[in-house]
Structures are given as structure tokens and as C-alpha cells.
N, C-alpha and C positions, 0 to 999 in steps of 0.2 A: 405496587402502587404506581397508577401514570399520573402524572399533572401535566398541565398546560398552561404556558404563560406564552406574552407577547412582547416581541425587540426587537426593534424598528422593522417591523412585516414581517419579522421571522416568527412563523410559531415555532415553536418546542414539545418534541415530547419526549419526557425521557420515563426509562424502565427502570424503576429503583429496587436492586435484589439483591440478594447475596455474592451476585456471578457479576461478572463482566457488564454493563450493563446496556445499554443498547439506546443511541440516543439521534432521534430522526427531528430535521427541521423543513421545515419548506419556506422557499427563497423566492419572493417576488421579483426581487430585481434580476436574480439569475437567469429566472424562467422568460423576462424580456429579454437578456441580453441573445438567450437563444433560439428566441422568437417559440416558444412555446405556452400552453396555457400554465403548464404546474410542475413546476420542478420539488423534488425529495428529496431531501440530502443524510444520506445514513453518513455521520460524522464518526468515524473512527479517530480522526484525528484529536481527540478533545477527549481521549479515555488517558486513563495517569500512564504513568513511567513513558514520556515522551508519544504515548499513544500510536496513533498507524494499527494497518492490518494486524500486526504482528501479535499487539498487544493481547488480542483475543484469541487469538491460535497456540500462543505461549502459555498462558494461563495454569490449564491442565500440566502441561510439557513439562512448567517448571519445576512442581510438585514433584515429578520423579525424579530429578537432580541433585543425590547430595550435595551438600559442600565442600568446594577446595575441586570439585572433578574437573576436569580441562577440557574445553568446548573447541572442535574446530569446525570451521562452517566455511565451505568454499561458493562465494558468492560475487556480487559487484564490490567496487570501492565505495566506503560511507555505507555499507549496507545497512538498512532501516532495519531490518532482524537482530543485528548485532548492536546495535543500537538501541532497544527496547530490552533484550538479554544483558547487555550489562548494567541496565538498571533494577531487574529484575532479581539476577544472581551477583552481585557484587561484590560475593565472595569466592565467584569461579572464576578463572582465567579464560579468556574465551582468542582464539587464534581465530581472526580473520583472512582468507585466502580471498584478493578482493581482485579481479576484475576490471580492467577498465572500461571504460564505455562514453558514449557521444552525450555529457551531460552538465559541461556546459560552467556555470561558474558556482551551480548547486552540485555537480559532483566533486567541487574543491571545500564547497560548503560543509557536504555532509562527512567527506573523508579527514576534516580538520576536526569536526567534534569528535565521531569515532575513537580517533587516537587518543585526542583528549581524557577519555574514560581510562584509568587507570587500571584496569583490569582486562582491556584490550593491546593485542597487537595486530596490527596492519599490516599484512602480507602484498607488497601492490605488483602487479606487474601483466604478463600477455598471459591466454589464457591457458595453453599449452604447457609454460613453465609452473604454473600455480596446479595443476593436475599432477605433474608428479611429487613437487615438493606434498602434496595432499595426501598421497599416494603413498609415499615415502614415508609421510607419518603415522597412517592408518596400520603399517605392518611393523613400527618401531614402536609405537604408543597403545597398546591393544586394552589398557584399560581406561585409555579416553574416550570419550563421546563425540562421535563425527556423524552432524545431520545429514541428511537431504541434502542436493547441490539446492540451493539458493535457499537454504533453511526449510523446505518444504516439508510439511507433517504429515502430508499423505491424507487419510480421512480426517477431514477436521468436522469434528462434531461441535467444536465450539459456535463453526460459522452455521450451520444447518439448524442452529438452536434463534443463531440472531435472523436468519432467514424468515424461521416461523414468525417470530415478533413480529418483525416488520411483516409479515404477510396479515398475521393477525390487523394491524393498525390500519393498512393502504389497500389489504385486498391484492387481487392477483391483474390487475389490469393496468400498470406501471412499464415501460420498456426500463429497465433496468441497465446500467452500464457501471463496467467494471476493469481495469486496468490486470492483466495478467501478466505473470512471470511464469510460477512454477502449474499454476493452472488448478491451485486447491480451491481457491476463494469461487472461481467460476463454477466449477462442479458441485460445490455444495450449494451456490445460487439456483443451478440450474435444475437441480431436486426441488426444486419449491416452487420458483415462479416461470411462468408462460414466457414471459419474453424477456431472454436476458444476451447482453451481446458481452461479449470479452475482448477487449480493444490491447493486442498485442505491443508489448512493449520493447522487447532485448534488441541486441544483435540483430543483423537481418536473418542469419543461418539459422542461431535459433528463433525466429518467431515465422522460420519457413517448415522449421520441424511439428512446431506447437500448433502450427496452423493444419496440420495433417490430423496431427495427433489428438487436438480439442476440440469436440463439436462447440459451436457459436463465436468460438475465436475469429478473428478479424484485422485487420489494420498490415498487412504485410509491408505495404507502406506509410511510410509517420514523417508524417512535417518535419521539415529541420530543427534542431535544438535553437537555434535563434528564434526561429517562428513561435513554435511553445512558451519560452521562456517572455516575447512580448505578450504572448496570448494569458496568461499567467497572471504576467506585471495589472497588462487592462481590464482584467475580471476583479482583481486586487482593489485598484482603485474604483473600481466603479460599480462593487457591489460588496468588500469587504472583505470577504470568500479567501483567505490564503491555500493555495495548490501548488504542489511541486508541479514543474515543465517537465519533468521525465517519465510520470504517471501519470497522474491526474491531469498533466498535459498535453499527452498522449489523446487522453477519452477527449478531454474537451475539445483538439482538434480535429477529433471524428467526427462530435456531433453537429461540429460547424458545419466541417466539408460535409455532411452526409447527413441530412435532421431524417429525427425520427417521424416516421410517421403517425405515431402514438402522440397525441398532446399533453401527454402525461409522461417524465422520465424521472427514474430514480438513480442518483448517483450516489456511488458508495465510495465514500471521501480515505482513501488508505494511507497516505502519506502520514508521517509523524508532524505535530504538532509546532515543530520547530518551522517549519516552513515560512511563518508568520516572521521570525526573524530575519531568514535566508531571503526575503522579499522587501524586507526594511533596507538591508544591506545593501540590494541590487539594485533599489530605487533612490538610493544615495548618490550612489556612483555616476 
């Protein structure tokens, strides 16, 4: 069943199923802020247990998890994967091996709730010491569960399913933009629609790797964490829109520095849902 309603210019359309569900808005005010005619906003952030990317990709995953198993996931600090998994499995233990990275006063944001979750631990440190300690585990703990570096699932069928939807609803004539890590989210975009770009976010070593290694990847260089994080704060107040600076800050300063040429762009909102907080706090300050 789709319906349609209207709040303050935003329409809505949401997918109501048994799955995950799939929920696109289109933003006037955003689409002025970036001088285009129609901006889409595939809102992942507004799906339950803290929402973001993850929440969709996890879904199936978690399904094959008993309980009590012990998750270890070598990723950034405050990782948004681990973050959604422990509300998810709340009764697994889940070891984060986290990374640090250029992110500003939302990577203290996200690495304080993180810990917060009582079924998490917080491994922080360089990235070299976090690989062995990982490593170390992988041959001491052999009936644990250890993902993917950055939680990555590899084929995600989840995303290739919310692909179609949206393709179903907007048609294939959208330039599409998408915040990349491990580069599942882009590959399952780029099975579906024409024009999708993947706006590189890590490290710079790795997003000089990903950048070989994913067609349509991009951004080798990214604004500074100061620059995102105003860029962020001003789309916040002056269109509503909460986005992390470290992803969704990443894209939106591509599409500044760099507009599309399509008057149409669809953005796929991956950040968890807390952001909205993380943006109340920084606008205090």
C-alpha cells in the first residue's frame, strides 16, 4: 500500500510491507538550497532501531544470529553498523574494533552513545593496532562471528529490492547520490539506475583504493570536517533536513562544489536517525 500526504512541501511516500520499508520525500527547500529543480530524498534515517544504511542491510543478517553469539566488527569509532546491531541483537555481545577518523565533535557524539549500549565494547585506537588485536581474535575465538571490515555484507539484496521501489516510484532519470564506505550500497544502486555517483568518504588511502576499485566512486578530495559540519548545521536550519558532516556531508559537499547536471538528484539519506540530536547539541554550543 503507498499513500501520500503533505508537510510543510515535503511530500511523502512511504512503502508499507512486511520488509523494511522504503520511505522517499521530495524537499523544496533543499532543492533551492542546491539550486536545482527537484530534489528526492530516500530517508533511511527514519527506519526504527536508530535507522541509517545499516538498518536495511542488517535485516536478513540478523535472522541468522542466534543468541548470546559474540559479534566482532572492525570498523570506525561510533560506527553506525554497530549502532543499529546493538539494538537489533541486544542479546549479543558485539566487540567494536573502531578506528579513528577526521570527524569532528560527531565522532565524539557517536563513539559516546556507542558505548553507551550495554552490550557493546569500544576498541579505539590506530588502525594497524586494531587489525592485530582483530586478528588475534579471529584465531582465539573461532566460534565467533567476525563481519566484513566496516560491517560490509557483500551482496545486499536488501538494497537492490529498495533500488527497484524507488525506481518503480521516480523512474530512472534522477542522478542519484550516495555516501560510500565499503561500496555495497553503490553497487546495488548502480544495478538499477542510470546515473548514480558514489561520493567517497574514509581515510584518504582508503578512498584512493575504492576509488580504483568502484566504478562511479568519487570525491578523493573532501572538504574539511569544519567546512561539512557548518554545511550540515545551514541545511539544518534552513530546511530541517538533519545529516551527519561525515557522510551525508561528504555528498552534500560534492553537490555544492560540483552541481549536477541532471535537475533532478536523488539522495539516499544513510546516517542514523540520531543526527537530529548530534545537531541540537552543536547548535547549543
Amino acid at each position: 500500500r503507498i499513500c501520500h500526504c503533505a508537510s510543510n512541501k515535503v511530500n511523502t511516500i512511504r512503502q508499507e510491507s512486511s520488509k523494511v520499508p522504503v520511505i522517499i520525500e521530495e524537499s523544496d527547500k533543499l532543492a533551492k538550497y542546491l539550486n536545482v529543480d527537484k530534489v528526492t530524498l530516500v530517508r533511511e534515517d527514519l527506519l526504527p532501531d536508530f535507522g541509517g544504511k545499516k538498518r536495511r542491510s542488517l535485516d536478513h543478517f540478523r535472522k541468522t544470529i542466534s543468541p548470546g553469539r559474540r559479534i566482532h566488527v572492525l570498523s570506525y569509532e561510533g560506527s553506525h553498523t554497530v549502532l543499529t546491531l546493538s539494538n537489533l541483537l541486544p542479546e549479543n555481545p558485539i566487540i567494536l574494533y573502531g578506528k579513528s577518523y577526521s570527524g569532528g565533535f560527531y565522532r565524539k557524539f557517536m563513539s559516546q552513545l556507542v558505548e553507551s549500549k550495554p552490550n557493546v565494547t569500544q576498541v579505539k585506537g590506530p588502525l594497524l593496532g586494531l587489525l592485530l588485536k582483530y586478528y588475534r581474535a579471529r584465531s582465539l575465538h573461532t566460534a565467533d562471528l567476525f563481519m566484513n571490515f566496516g560491517g560490509a555484507l557483500g551482496n545486499d539484496s536488501g538494497y537492490k529490492i529498495a533500488a527497484q521501489t524507488v525506481f518503480d516510484i521516480i523512474g530512472n532519470t534522477a542522478d542519484h547520490f550516495v555516501p560510500v564506505a565499503s561500496g555495497d550500497l553503490l553497487n546495488s544502486l548502480r544495478s538499477t539506475f542510470n546515473q548514480v555517483t558514489g561520493v567517497l568518504t574514509q581515510q584518504w588511502y582508503l578512498r584512493l583504493i575504492q576509488r580504483i576499485r568502484l566504478r562511479g566512486s568519487t570525491g578523493i578530495f573532501l572538504a574539511s570536517i569544519q567546512y561539512r559540519e557548518n554545511l550540515v548545521k545551514d541545511i539544518f536550519k534552513k530546511t530541517g533536513l538533519a545529516l551527519d558532516p561525515v557522510f551525508m556531508g561528504s555528498v552534500l559537499a560534492f553537490c555544492k562544489r560540483t552541481p549536477s547536471k541532471n535537475n533532478h538528484i536523488c539522495l539516499w539519506i544513510t546516517c542514523p536517525g540520531t543526527v537530529k540530536k548530534y545537531l541540537s547539541n552543536l547548535l547549543q554550543e
